[in-house]
GUNUDO-896510 format. One record per residue (C-alpha): x, y, z. Coordinates in steps of 0.05 Angstrom, whole numbers, padded with zeros to 5 digits. Layout:
N
- X, Y, Z
...
//
This chain:
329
- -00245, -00087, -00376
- -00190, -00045, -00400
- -00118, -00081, -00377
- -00100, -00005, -00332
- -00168, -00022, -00300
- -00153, -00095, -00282
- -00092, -00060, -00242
- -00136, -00016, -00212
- -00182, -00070, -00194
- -00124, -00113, -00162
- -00096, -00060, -00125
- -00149, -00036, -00087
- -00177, -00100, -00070
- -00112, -00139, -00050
- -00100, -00076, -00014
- -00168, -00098, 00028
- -00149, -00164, 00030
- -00071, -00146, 00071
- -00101, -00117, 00141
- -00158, -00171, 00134
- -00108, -00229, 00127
- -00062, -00200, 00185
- -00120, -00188, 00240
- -00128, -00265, 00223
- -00062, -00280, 00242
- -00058, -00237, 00291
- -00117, -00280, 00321
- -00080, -00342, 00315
- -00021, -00315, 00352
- 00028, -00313, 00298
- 00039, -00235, 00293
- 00072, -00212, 00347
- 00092, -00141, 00338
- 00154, -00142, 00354
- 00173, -00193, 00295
- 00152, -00158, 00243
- 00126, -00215, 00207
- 00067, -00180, 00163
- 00120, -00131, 00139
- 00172, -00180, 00123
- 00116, -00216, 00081
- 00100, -00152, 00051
- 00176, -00142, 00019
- 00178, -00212, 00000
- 00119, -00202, -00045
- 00153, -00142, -00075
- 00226, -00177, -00081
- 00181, -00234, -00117
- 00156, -00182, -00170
- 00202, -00155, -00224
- 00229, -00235, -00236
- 00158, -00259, -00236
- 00145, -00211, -00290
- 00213, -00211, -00333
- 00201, -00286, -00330
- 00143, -00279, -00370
- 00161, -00219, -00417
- 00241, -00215, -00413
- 00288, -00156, -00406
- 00321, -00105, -00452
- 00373, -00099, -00391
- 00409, -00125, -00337
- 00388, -00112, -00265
- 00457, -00087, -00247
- 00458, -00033, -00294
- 00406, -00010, -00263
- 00416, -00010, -00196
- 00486, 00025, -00217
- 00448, 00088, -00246
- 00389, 00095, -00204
- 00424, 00078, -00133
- 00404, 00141, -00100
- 00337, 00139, -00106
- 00326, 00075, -00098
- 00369, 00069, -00028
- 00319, 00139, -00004
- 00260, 00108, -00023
- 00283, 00035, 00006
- 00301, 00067, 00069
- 00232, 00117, 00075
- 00187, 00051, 00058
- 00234, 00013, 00115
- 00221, 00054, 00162
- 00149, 00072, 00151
- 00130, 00001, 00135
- 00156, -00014, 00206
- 00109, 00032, 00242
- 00056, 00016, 00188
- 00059, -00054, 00208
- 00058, -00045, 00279
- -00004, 00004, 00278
- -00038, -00053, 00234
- -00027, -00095, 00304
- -00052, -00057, 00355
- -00109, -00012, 00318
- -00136, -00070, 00283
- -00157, -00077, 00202
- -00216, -00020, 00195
- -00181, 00032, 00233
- -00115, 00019, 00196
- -00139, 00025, 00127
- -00170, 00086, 00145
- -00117, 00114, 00179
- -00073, 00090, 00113
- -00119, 00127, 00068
- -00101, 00195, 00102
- -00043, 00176, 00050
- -00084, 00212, 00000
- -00085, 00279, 00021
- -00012, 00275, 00046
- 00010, 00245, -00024
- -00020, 00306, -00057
- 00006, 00364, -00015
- 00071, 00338, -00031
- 00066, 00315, -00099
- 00034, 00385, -00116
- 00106, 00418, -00077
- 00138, 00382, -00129
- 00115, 00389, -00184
- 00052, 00355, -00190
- -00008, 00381, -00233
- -00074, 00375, -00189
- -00133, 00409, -00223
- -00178, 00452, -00178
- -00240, 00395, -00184
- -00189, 00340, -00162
- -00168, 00390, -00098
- -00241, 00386, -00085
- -00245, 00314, -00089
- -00183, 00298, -00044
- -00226, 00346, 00004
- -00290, 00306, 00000
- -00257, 00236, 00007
- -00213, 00266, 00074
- -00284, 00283, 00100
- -00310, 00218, 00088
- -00254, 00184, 00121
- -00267, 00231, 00191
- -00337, 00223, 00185
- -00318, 00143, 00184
- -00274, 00142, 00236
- -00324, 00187, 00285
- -00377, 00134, 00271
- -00325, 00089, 00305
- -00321, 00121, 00369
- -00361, 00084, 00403
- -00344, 00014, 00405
- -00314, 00010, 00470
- -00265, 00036, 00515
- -00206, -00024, 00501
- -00221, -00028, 00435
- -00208, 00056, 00428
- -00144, 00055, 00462
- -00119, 00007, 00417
- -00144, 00045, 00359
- -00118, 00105, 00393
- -00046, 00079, 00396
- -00043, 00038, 00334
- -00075, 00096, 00297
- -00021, 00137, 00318
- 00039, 00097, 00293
- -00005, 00081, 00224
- -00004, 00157, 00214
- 00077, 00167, 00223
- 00084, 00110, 00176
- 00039, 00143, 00128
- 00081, 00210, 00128
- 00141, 00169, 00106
- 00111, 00120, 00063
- 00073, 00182, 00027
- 00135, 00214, 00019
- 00170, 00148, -00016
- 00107, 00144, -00072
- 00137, 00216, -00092
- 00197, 00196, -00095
- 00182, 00136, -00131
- 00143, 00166, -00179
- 00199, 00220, -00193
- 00257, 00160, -00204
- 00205, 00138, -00253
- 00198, 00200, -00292
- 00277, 00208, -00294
- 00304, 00189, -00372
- 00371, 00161, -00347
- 00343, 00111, -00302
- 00289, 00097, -00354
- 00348, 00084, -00406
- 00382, 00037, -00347
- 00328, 00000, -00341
- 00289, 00014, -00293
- 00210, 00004, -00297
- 00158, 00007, -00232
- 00171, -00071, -00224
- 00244, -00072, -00215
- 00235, -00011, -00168
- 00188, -00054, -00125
- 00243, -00110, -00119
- 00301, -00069, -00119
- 00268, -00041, -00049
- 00238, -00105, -00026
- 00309, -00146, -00037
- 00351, -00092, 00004
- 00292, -00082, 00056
- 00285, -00162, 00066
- 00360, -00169, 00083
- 00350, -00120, 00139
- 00289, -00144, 00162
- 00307, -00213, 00145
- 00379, -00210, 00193
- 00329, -00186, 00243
- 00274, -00237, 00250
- 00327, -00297, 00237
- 00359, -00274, 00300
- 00296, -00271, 00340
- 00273, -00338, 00327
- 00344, -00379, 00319
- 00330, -00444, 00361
- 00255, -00443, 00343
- 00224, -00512, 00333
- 00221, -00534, 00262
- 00154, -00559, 00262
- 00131, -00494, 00293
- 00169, -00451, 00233
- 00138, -00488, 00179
- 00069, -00481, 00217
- 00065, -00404, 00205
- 00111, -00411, 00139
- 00040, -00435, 00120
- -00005, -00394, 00151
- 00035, -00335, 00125
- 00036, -00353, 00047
- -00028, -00332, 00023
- -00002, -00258, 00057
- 00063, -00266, 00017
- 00020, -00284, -00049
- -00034, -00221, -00040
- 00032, -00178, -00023
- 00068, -00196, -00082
- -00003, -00187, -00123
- -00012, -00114, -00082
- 00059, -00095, -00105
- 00050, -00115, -00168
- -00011, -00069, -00185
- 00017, -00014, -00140
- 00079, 00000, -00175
- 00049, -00008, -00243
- -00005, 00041, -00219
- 00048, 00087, -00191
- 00079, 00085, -00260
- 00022, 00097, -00299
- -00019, 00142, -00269
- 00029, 00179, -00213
- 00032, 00179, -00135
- -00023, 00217, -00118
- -00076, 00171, -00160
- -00044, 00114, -00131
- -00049, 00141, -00059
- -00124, 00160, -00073
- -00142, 00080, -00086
- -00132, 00078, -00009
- -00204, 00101, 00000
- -00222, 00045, -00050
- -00189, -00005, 00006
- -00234, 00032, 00057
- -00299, 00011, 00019
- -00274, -00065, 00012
- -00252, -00063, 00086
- -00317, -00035, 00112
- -00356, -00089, 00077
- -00312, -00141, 00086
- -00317, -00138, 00167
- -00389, -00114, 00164
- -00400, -00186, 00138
- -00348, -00223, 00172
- -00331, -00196, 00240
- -00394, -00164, 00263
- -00392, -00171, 00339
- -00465, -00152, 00355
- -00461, -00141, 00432
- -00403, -00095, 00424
- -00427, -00070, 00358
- -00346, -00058, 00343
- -00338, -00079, 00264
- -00408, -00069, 00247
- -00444, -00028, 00195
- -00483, 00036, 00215
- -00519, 00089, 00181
- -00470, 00142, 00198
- -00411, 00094, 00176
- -00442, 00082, 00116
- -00458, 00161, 00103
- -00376, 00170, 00114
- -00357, 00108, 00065
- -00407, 00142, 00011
- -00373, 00206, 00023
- -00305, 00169, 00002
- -00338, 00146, -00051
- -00358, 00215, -00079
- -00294, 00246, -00071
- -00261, 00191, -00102
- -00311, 00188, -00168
- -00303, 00259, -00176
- -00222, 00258, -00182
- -00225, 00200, -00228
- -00267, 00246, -00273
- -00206, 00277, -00296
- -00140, 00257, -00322
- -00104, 00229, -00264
- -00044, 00288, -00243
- 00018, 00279, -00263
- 00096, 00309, -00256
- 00104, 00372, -00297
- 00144, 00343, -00359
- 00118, 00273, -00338
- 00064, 00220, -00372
- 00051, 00152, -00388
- 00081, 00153, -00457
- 00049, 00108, -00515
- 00120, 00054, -00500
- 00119, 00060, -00427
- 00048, 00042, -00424
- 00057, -00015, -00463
- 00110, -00038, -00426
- 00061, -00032, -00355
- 00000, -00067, -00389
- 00046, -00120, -00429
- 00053, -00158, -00359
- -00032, -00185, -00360
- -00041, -00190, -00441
//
């Protein structure tokens, strides 16, 4: 397996692994929506990332220098992610891991209308293959009516907030992926892992000042209880990040955002197998669900056909892909 493939691999399937791991908290009790918590695991895993990786492979520069030239981006895309992860996060609560990630996946098509208003190069087959994947997704999510009235509000509410937070957070991989392609911030320092902490450091203060005030007085024994519970999330996070950014720097926002059907497959077989309820039938494979996931699948073999698009001007040069895949030699 080629090393770009091992970070596709990770991506989309730590991607499945997030809304799977937070509908089991969420079943223990320890997500209340209005902590935050999943999120606040989420920017810890990508605060964790750039010195994870410069631990193992160094740095031609220091951090500051960095964060001196490419402020301005990175405080716009900190701030879109912020705000979108919040509504992300509590749409993950209320509609529940399957709708989410399908929901989330709508990222696709809204990643490439704006990547292609500025300045992305979509080819007239990939246009067609965003389309098929989008039709798989409504297909998939029709095949979900029915599984019960309190179940569909839910969805219906938490779907709702998902797709706000997917706006923003589809606007932030384009202008991630165009602080990337800038030659100053590239000369700076700054690569797709520092990005990723640079946001999750200033996020996690925010957040941080937040949840510390919500839960000041809170019995030890209780904190170090979902401490626990809540570090595999901050691992796969970290992991998700990881592979995200470096995919975002390689091959662009809207391939990235296209990987979310990939987490629809992993979700759909993941709860088929694990949280079937058969009286309800809520979670469980069907024909027609199966018909929409194959659909996804279609669209998403046919845009991987080509060269993934990229900004005018912009590519994963010979050095900067080096520097990406360095990271699992």
């Amino acid at each position: 397996m080629r090393a770009s493939h091992a970070w596709v691999a990770m991506y989309a399937i730590t991607g499945a692994l997030q809304p799977l791991l937070v509908d089991q908290l969420k079943q223990q009790g320890l997500a209340p929506a209005r902590l935050l918590g999943p999120m606040l695991a989420n920017l810890l895993g990508m605060t964790l990332v750039a010195p994870a990786r410069e631990a193992c492979v160094g740095s031609h520069a220091p951090i500051a220098q960095t964060v001196r030239a490419s402020w301005r981006p990175l405080a716009a895309a900190a701030a879109l992610d912020f705000f979108s992860a919040a509504l992300l996060c509590v749409g993950l609560l209320y509609a529940g891991a399957a709708a989410f990630t399908l929901v989330y996946a709508s990222c696709a098509h809204l990643v490439s209308a704006i990547g292609a208003a500025t300045g992305a190069q979509i080819r007239r087959e990939q246009w067609v293959a965003i389309a098929l994947a989008t039709l798989g997704l409504i297909l998939y999510e029709l095949a979900c009516k029915g599984e019960g009235r309190v179940a569909a509000d839910a969805r219906l509410w938490g779907s709702l907030l998902a797709f706000v937070g997917s706006i923003g957070h589809s606007c932030m991989f384009v202008i991630a992926e165009h602080a990337l392609a800038d030659k100053s911030a590239k000369a700076a320092g700054l690569t797709p892992f520092r990005l990723s902490s640079c946001m999750g450091f200033a996020e996690t203060m925010v957040l941080g000042a937040f949840v510390a005030v919500q839960v000041s007085g809170v019995d030890f024994d209780l904190v170090r209880i979902v401490v626990g519970a809540y570090a595999p999330l901050v691992l796969v996070d970290g992991l998700h990040a990881l592979s995200f950014f470096a995919t975002l720097g390689e091959r662009g926002a809207v391939s990235a955002a296209m990987l979310k059907g990939v987490q629809v497959c992993f979700v759909f077989v993941a709860l088929s197998v694990l949280s079937c309820d058969e009286a309800s039938g809520a979670g469980c494979a069907t024909p027609a669900k199966a018909a929409g996931v194959a659909v996804v699948v279609t669209g998403l073999a046919l845009f991987y056909a080509k060269e993934p698009p990229r900004l005018r001007g912009a590519s994963a040069s010979g050095d900067d892909r080096e520097e990406l895949l360095s990271t699992i030699r």
